[in-house]
Predicted model as a PDB file, atoms N, CA, C, CB and O in Angstrom, pLDDT in the B-factor column:
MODEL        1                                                                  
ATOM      1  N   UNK A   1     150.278 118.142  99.950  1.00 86.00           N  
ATOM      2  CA  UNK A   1     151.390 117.688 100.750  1.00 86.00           C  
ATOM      3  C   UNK A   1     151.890 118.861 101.597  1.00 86.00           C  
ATOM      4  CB  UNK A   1     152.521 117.112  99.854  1.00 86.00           C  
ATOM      5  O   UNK A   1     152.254 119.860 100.977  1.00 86.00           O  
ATOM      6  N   UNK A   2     151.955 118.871 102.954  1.00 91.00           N  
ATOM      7  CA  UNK A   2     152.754 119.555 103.905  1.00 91.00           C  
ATOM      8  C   UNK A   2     154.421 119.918 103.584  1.00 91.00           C  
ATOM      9  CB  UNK A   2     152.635 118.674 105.116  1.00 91.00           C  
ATOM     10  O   UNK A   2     155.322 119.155 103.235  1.00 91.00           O  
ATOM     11  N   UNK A   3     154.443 121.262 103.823  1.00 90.00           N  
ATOM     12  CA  UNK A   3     155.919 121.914 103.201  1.00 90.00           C  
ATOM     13  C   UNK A   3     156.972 121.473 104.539  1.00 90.00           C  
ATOM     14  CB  UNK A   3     155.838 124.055 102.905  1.00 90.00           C  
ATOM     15  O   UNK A   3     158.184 121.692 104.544  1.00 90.00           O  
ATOM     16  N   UNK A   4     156.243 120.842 105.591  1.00 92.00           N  
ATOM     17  CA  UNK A   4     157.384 120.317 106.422  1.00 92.00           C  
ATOM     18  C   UNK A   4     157.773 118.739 105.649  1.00 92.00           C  
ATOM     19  CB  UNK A   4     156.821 120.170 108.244  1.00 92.00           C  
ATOM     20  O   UNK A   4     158.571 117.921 106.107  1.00 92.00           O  
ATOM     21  N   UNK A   5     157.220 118.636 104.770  1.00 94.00           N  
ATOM     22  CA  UNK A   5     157.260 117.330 104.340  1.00 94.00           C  
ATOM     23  C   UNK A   5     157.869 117.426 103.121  1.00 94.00           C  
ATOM     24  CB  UNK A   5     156.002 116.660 104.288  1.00 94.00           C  
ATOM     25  O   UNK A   5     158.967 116.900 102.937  1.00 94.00           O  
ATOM     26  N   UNK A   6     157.132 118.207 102.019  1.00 95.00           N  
ATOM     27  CA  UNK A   6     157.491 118.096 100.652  1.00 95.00           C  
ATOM     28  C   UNK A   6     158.928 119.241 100.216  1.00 95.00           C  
ATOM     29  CB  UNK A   6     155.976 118.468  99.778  1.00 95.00           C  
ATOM     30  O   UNK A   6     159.542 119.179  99.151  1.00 95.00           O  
ATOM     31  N   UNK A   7     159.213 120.230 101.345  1.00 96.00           N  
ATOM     32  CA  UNK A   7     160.833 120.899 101.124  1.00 96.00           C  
ATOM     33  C   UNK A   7     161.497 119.905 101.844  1.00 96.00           C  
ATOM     34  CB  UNK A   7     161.241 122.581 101.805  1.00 96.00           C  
ATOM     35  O   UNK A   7     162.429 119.905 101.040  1.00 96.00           O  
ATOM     36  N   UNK A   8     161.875 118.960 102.749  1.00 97.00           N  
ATOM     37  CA  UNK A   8     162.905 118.094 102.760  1.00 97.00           C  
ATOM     38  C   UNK A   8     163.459 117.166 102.110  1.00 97.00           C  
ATOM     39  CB  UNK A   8     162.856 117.710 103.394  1.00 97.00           C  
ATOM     40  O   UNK A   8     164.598 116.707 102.199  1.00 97.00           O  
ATOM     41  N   UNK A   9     162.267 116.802 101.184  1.00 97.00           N  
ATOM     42  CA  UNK A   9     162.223 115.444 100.136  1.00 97.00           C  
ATOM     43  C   UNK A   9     162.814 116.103  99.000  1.00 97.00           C  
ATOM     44  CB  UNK A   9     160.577 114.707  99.703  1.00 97.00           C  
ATOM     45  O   UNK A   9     163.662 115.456  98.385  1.00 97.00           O  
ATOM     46  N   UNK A  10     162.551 117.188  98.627  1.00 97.00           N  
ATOM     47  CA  UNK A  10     162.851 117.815  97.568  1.00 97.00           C  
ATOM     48  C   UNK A  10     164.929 118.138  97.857  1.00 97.00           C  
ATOM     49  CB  UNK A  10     161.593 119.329  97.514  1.00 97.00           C  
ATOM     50  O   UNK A  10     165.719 118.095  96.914  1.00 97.00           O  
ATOM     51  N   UNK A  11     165.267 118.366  99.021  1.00 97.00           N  
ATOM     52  CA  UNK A  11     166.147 118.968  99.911  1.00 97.00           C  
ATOM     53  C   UNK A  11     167.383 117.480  99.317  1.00 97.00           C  
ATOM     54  CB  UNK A  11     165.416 119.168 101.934  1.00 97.00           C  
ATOM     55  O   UNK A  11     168.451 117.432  98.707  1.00 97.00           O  
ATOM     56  N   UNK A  12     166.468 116.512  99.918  1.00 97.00           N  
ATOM     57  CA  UNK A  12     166.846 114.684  99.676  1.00 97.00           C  
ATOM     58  C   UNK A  12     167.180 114.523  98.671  1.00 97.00           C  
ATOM     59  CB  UNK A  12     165.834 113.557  99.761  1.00 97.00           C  
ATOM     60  O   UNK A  12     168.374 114.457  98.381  1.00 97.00           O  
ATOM     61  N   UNK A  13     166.084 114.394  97.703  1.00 98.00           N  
ATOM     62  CA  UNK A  13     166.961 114.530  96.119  1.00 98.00           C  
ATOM     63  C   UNK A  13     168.084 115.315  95.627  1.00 98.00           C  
ATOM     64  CB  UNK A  13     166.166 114.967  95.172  1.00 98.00           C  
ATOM     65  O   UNK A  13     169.030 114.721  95.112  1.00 98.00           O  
ATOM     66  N   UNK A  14     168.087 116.753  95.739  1.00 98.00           N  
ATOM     67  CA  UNK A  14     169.285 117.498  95.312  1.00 98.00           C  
ATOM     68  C   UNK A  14     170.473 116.768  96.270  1.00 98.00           C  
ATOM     69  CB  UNK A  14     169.090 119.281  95.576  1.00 98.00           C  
ATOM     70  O   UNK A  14     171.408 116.437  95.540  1.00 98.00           O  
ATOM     71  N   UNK A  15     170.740 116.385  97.816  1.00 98.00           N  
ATOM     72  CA  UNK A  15     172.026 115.760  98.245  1.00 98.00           C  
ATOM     73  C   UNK A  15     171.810 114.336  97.785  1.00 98.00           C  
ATOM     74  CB  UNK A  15     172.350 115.883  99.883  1.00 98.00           C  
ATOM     75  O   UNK A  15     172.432 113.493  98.432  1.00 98.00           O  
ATOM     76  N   UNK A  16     171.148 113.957  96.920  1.00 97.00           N  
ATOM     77  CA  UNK A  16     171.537 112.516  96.142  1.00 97.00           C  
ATOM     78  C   UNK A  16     172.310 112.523  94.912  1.00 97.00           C  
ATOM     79  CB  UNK A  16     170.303 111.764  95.714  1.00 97.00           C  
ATOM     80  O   UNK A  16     173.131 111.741  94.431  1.00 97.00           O  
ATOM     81  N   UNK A  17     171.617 114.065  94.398  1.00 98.00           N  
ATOM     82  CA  UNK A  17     172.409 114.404  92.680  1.00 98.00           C  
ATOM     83  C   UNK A  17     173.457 114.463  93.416  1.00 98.00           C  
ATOM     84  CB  UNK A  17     172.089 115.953  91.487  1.00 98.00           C  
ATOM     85  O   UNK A  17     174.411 113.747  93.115  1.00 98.00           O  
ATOM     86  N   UNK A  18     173.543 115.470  94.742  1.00 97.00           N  
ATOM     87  CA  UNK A  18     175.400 116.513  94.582  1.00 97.00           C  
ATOM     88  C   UNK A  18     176.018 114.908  95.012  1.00 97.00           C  
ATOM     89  CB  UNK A  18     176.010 118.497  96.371  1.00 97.00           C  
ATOM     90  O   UNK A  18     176.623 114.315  94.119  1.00 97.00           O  
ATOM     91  N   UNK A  19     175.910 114.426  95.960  1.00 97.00           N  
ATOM     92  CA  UNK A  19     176.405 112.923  96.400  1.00 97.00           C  
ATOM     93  C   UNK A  19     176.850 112.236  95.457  1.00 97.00           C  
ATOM     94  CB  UNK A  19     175.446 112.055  96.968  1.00 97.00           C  
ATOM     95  O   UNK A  19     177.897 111.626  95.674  1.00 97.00           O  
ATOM     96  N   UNK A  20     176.200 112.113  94.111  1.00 97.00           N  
ATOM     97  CA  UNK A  20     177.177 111.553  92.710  1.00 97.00           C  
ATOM     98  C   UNK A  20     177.596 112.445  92.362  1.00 97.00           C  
ATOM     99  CB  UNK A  20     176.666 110.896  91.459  1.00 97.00           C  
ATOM    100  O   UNK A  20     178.818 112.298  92.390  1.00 97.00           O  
ATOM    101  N   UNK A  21     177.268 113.666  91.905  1.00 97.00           N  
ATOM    102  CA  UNK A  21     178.577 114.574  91.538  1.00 97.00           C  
ATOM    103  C   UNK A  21     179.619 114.409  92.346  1.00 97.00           C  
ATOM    104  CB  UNK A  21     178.366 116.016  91.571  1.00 97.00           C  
ATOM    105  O   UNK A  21     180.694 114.050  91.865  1.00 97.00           O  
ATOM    106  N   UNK A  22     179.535 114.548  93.152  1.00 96.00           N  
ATOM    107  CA  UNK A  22     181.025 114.559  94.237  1.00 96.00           C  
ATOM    108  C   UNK A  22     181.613 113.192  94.559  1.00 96.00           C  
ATOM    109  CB  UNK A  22     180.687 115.213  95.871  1.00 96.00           C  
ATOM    110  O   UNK A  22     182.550 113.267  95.354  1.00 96.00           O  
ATOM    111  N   UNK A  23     181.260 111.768  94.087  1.00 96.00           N  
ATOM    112  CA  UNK A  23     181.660 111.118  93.781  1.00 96.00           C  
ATOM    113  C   UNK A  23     182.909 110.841  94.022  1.00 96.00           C  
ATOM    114  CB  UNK A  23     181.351 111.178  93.068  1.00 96.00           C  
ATOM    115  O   UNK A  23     183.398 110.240  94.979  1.00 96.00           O  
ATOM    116  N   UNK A  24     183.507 111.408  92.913  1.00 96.00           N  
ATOM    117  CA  UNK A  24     185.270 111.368  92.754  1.00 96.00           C  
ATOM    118  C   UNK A  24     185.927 111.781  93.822  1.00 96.00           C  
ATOM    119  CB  UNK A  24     185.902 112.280  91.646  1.00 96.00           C  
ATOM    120  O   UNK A  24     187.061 111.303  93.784  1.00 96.00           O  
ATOM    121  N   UNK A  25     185.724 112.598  94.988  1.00 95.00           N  
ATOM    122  CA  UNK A  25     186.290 112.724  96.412  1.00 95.00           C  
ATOM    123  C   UNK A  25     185.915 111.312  96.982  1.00 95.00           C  
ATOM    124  CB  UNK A  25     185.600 114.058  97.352  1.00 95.00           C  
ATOM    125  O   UNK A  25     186.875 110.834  97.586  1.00 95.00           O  
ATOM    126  N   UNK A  26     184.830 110.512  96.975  1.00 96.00           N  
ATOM    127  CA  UNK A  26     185.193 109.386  97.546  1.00 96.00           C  
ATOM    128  C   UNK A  26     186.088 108.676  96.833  1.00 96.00           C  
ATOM    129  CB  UNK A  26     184.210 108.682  97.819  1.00 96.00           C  
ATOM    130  O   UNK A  26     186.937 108.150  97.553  1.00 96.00           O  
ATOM    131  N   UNK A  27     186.206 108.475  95.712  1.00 96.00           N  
ATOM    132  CA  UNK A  27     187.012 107.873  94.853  1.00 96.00           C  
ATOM    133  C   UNK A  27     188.847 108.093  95.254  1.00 96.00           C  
ATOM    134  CB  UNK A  27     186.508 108.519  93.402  1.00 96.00           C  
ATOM    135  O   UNK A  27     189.839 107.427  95.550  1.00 96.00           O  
ATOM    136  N   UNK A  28     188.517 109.169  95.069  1.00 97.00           N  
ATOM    137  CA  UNK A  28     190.134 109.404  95.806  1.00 97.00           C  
ATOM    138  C   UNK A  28     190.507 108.803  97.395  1.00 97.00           C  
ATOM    139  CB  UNK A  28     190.374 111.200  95.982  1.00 97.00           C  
ATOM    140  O   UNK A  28     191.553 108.321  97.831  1.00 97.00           O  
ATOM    141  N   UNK A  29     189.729 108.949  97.778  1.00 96.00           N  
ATOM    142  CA  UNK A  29     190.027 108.351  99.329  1.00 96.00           C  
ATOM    143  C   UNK A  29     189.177 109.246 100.354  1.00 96.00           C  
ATOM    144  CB  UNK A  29     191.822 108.473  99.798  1.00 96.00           C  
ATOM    145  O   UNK A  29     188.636 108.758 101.346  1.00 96.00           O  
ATOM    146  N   UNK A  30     189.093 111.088  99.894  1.00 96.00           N  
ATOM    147  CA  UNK A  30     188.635 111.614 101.022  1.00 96.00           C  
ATOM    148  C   UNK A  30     187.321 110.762 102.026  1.00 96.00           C  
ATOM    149  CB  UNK A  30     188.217 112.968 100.489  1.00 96.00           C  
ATOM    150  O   UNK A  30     186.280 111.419 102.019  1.00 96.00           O  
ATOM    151  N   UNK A  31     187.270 109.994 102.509  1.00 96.00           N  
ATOM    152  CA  UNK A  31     185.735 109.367 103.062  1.00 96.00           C  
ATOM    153  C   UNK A  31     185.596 110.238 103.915  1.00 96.00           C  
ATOM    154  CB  UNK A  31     185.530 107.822 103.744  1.00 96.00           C  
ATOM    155  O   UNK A  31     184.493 110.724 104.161  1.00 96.00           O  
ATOM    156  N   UNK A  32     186.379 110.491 104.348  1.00 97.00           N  
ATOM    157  CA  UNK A  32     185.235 111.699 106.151  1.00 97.00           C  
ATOM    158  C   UNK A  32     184.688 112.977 105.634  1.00 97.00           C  
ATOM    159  CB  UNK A  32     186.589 112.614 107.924  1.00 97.00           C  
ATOM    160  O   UNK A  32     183.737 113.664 106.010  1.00 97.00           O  
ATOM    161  N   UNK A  33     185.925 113.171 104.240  1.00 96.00           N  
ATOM    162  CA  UNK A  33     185.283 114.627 104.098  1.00 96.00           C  
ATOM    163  C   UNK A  33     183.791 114.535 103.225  1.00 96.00           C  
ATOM    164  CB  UNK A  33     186.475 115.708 103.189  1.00 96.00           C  
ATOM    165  O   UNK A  33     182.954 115.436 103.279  1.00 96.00           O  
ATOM    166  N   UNK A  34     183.613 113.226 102.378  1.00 97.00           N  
ATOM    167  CA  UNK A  34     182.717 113.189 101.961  1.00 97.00           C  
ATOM    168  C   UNK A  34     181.697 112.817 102.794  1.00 97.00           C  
ATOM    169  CB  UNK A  34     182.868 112.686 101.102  1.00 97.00           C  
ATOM    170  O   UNK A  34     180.826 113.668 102.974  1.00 97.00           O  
ATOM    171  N   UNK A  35     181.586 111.795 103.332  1.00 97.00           N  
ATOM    172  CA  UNK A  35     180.558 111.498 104.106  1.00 97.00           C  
ATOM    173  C   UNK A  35     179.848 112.885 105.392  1.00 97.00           C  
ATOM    174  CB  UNK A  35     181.206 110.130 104.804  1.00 97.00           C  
ATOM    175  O   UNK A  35     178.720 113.154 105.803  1.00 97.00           O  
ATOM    176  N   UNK A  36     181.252 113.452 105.641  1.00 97.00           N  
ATOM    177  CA  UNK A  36     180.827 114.509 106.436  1.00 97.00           C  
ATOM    178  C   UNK A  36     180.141 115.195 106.265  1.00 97.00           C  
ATOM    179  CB  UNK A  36     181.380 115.099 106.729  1.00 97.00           C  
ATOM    180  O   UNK A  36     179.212 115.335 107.059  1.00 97.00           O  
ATOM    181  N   UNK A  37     180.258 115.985 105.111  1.00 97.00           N  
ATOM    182  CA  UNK A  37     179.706 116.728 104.307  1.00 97.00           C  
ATOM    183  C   UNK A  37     178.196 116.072 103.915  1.00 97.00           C  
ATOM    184  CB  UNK A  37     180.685 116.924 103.197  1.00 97.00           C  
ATOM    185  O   UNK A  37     177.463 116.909 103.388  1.00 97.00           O  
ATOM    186  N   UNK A  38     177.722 115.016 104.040  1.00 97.00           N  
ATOM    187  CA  UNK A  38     176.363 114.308 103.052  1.00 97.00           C  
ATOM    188  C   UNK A  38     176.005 114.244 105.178  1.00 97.00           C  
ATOM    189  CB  UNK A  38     176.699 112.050 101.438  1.00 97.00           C  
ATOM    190  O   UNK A  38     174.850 114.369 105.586  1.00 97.00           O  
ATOM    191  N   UNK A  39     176.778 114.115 105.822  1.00 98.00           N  
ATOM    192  CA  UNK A  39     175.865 114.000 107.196  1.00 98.00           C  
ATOM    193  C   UNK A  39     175.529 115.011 107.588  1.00 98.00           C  
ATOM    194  CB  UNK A  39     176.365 113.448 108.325  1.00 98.00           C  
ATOM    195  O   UNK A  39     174.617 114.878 108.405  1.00 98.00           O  
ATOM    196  N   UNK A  40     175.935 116.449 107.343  1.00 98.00           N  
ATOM    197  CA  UNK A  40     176.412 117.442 108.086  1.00 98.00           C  
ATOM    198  C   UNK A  40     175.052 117.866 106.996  1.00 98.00           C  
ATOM    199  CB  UNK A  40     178.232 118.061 108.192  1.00 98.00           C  
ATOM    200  O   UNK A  40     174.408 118.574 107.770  1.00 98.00           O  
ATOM    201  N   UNK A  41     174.459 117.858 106.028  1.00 98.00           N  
ATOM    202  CA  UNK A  41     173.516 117.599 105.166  1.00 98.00           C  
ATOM    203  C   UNK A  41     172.086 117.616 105.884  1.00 98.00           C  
ATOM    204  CB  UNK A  41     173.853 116.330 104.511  1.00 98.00           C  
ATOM    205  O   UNK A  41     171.366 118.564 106.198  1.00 98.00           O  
ATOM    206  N   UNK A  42     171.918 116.160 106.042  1.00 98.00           N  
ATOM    207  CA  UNK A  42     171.015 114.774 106.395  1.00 98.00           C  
ATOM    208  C   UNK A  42     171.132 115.659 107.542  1.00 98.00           C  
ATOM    209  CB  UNK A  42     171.548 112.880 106.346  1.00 98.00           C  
ATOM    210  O   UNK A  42     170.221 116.475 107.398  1.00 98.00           O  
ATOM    211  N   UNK A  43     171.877 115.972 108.778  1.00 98.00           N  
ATOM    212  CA  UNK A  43     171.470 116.948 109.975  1.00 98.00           C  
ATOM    213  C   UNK A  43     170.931 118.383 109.615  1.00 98.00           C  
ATOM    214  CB  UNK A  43     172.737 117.189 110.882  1.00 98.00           C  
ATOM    215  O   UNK A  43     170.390 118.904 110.590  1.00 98.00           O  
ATOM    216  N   UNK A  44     170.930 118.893 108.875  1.00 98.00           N  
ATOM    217  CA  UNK A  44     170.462 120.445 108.333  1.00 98.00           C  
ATOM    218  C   UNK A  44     168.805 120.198 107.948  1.00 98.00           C  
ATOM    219  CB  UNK A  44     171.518 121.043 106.666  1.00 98.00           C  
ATOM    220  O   UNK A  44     167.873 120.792 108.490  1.00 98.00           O  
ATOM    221  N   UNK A  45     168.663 118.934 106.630  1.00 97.00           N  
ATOM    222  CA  UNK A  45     167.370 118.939 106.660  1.00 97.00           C  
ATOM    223  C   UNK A  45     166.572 117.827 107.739  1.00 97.00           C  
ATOM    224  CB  UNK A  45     167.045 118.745 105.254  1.00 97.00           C  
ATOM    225  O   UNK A  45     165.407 118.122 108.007  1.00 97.00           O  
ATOM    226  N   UNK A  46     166.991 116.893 108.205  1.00 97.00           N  
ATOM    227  CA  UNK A  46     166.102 116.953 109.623  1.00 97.00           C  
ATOM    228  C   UNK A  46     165.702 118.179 110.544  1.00 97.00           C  
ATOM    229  CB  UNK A  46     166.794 116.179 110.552  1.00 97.00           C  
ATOM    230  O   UNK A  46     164.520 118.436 110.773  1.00 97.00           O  
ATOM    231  N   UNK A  47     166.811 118.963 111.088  1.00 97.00           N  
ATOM    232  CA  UNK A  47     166.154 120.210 111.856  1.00 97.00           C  
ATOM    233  C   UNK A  47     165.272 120.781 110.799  1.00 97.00           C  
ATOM    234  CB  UNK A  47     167.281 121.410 112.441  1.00 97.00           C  
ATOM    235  O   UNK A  47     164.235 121.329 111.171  1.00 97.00           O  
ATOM    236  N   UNK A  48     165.572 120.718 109.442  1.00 97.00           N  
ATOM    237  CA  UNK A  48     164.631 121.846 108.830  1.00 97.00           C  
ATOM    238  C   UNK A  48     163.082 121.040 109.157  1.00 97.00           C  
ATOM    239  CB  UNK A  48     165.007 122.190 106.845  1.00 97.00           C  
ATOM    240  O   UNK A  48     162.172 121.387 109.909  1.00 97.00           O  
ATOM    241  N   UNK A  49     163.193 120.019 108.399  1.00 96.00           N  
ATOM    242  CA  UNK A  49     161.653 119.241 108.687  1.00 96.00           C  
ATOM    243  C   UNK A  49     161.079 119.484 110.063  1.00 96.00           C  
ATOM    244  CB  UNK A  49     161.753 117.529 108.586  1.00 96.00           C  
ATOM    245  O   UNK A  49     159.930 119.924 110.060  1.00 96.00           O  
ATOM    246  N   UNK A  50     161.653 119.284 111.250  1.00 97.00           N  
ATOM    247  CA  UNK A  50     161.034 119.464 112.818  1.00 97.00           C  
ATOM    248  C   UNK A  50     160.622 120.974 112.637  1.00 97.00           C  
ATOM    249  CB  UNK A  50     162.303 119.191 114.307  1.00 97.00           C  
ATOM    250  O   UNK A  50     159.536 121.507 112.410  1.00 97.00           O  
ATOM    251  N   UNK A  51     162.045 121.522 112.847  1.00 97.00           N  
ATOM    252  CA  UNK A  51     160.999 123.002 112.415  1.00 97.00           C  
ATOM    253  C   UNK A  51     160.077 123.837 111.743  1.00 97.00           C  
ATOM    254  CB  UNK A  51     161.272 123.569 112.247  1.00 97.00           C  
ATOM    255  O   UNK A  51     159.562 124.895 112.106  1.00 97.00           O  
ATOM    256  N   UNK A  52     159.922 122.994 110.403  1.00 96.00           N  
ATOM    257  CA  UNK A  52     158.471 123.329 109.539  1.00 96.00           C  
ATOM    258  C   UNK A  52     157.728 122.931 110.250  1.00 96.00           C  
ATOM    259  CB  UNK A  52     158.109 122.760 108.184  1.00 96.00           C  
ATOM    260  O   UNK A  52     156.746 123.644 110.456  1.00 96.00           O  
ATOM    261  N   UNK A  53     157.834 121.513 111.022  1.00 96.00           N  
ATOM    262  CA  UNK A  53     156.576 121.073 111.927  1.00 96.00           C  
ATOM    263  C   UNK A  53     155.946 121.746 112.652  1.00 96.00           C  
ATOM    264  CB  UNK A  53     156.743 120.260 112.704  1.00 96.00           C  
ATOM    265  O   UNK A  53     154.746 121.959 112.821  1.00 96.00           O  
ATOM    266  N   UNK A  54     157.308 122.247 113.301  1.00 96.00           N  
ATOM    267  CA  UNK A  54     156.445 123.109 114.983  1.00 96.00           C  
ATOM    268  C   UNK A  54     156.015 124.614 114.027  1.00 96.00           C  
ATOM    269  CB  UNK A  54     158.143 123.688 116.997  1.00 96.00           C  
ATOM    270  O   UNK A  54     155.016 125.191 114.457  1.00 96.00           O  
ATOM    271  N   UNK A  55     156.370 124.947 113.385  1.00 95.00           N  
ATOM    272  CA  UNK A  55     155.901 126.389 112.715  1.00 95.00           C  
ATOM    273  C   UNK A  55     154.169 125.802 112.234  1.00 95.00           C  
ATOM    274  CB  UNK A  55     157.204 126.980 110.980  1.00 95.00           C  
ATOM    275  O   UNK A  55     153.168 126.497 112.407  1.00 95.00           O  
ATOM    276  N   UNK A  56     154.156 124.542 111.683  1.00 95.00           N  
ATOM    277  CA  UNK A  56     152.606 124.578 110.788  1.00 95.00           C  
ATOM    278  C   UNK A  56     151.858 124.432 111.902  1.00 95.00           C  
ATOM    279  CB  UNK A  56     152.184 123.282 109.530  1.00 95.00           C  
ATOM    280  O   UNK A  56     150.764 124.991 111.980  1.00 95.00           O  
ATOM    281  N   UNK A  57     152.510 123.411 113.236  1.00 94.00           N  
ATOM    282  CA  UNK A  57     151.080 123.385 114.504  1.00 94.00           C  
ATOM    283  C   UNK A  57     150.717 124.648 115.057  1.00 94.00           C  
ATOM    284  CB  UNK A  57     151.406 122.494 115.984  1.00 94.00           C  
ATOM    285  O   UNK A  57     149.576 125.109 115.090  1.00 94.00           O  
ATOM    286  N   UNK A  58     151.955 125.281 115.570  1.00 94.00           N  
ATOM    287  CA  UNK A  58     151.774 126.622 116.188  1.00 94.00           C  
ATOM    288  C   UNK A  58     150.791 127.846 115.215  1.00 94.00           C  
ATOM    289  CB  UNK A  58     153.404 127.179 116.425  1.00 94.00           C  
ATOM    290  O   UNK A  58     150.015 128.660 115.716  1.00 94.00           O  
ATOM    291  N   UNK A  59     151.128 127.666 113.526  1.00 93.00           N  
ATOM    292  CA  UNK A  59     150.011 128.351 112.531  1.00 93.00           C  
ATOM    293  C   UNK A  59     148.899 127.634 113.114  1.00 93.00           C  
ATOM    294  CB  UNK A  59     150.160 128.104 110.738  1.00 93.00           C  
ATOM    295  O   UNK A  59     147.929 128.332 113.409  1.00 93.00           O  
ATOM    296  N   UNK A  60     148.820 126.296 113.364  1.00 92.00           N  
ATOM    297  CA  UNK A  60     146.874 125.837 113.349  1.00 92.00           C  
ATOM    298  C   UNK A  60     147.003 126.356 114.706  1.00 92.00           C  
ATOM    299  CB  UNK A  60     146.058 123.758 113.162  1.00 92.00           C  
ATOM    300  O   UNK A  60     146.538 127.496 114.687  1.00 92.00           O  
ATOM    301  N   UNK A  61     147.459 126.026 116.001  1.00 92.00           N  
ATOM    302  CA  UNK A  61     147.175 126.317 116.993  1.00 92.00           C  
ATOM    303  C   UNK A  61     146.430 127.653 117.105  1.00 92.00           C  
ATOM    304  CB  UNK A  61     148.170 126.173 117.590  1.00 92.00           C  
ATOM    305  O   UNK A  61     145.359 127.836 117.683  1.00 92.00           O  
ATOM    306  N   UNK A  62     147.342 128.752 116.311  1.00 91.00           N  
ATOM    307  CA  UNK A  62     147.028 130.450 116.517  1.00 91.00           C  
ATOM    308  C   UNK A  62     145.468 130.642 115.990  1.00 91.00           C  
ATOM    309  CB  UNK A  62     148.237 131.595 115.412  1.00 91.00           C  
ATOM    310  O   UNK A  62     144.621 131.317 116.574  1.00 91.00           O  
ATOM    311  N   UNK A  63     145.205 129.648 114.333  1.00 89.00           N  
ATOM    312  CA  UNK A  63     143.936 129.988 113.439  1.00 89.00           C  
ATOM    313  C   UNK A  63     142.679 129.303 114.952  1.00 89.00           C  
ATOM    314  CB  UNK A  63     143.952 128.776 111.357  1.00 89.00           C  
ATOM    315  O   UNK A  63     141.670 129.823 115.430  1.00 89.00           O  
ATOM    316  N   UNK A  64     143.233 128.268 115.205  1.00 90.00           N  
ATOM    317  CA  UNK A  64     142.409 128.002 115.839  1.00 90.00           C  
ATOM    318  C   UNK A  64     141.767 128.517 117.325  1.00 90.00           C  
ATOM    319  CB  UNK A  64     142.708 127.095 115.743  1.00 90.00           C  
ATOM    320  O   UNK A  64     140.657 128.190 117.747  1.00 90.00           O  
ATOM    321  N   UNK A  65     142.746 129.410 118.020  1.00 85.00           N  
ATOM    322  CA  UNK A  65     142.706 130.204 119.385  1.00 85.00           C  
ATOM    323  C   UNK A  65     141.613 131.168 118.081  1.00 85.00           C  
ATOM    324  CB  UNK A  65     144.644 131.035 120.382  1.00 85.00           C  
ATOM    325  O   UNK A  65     140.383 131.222 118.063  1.00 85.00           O  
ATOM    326  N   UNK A  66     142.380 131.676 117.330  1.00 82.00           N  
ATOM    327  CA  UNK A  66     141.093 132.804 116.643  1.00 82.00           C  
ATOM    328  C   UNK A  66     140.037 132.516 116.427  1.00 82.00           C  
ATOM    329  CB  UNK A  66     141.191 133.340 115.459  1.00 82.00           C  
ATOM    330  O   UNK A  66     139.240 133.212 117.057  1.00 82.00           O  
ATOM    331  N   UNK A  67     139.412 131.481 115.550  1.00 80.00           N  
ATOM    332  CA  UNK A  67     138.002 130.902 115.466  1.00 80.00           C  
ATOM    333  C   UNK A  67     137.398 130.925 116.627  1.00 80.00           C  
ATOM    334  CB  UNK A  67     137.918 129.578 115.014  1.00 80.00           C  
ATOM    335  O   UNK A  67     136.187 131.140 116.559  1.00 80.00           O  
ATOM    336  N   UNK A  68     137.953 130.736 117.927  1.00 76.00           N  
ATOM    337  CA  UNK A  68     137.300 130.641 119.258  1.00 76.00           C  
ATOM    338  C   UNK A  68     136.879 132.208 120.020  1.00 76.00           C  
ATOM    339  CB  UNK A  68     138.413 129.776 120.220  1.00 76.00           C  
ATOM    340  O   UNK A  68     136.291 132.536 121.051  1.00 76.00           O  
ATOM    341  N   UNK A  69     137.357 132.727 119.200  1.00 66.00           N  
ATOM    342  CA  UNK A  69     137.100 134.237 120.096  1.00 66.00           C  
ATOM    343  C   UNK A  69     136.190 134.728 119.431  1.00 66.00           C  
ATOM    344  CB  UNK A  69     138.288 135.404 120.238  1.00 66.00           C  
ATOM    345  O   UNK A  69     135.715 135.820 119.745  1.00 66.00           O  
TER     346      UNK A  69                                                      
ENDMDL                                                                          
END                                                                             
């Protein structure tokens, strides 16, 4: 499995545990601060995933300019 793939999923699960731990802030009422916080999340590991992406093509791109020389 690709680490642009398998560190976000992994990333996914831990903000599902903290998301029930933290629970009780929705419970109380905070909703923006919670939800904010689980979006503000969900935006951190999307950029992370795109950017593992472009890092693993640009690695094949480079192995592969080398094989050619």
């Amino acid at each position: 499995m690709k680490r642009s793939t398998s560190l976000p999923l992994i990333f996914l699960a831990y903000l599902a545990v903290m998301s029930y731990v933290g629970r009780d802030e929705f419970y109380k009422g905070h909703y923006l601060y919670y939800f904010g916080i689980i979006g503000a999340t969900l935006l951190v590991i999307v950029l992370l995933h795109f950017t593992l992406k472009r890092r693993e093509r640009m690695r094949r791109e480079r192995e592969n300019d080398t094989k050619r020389k």
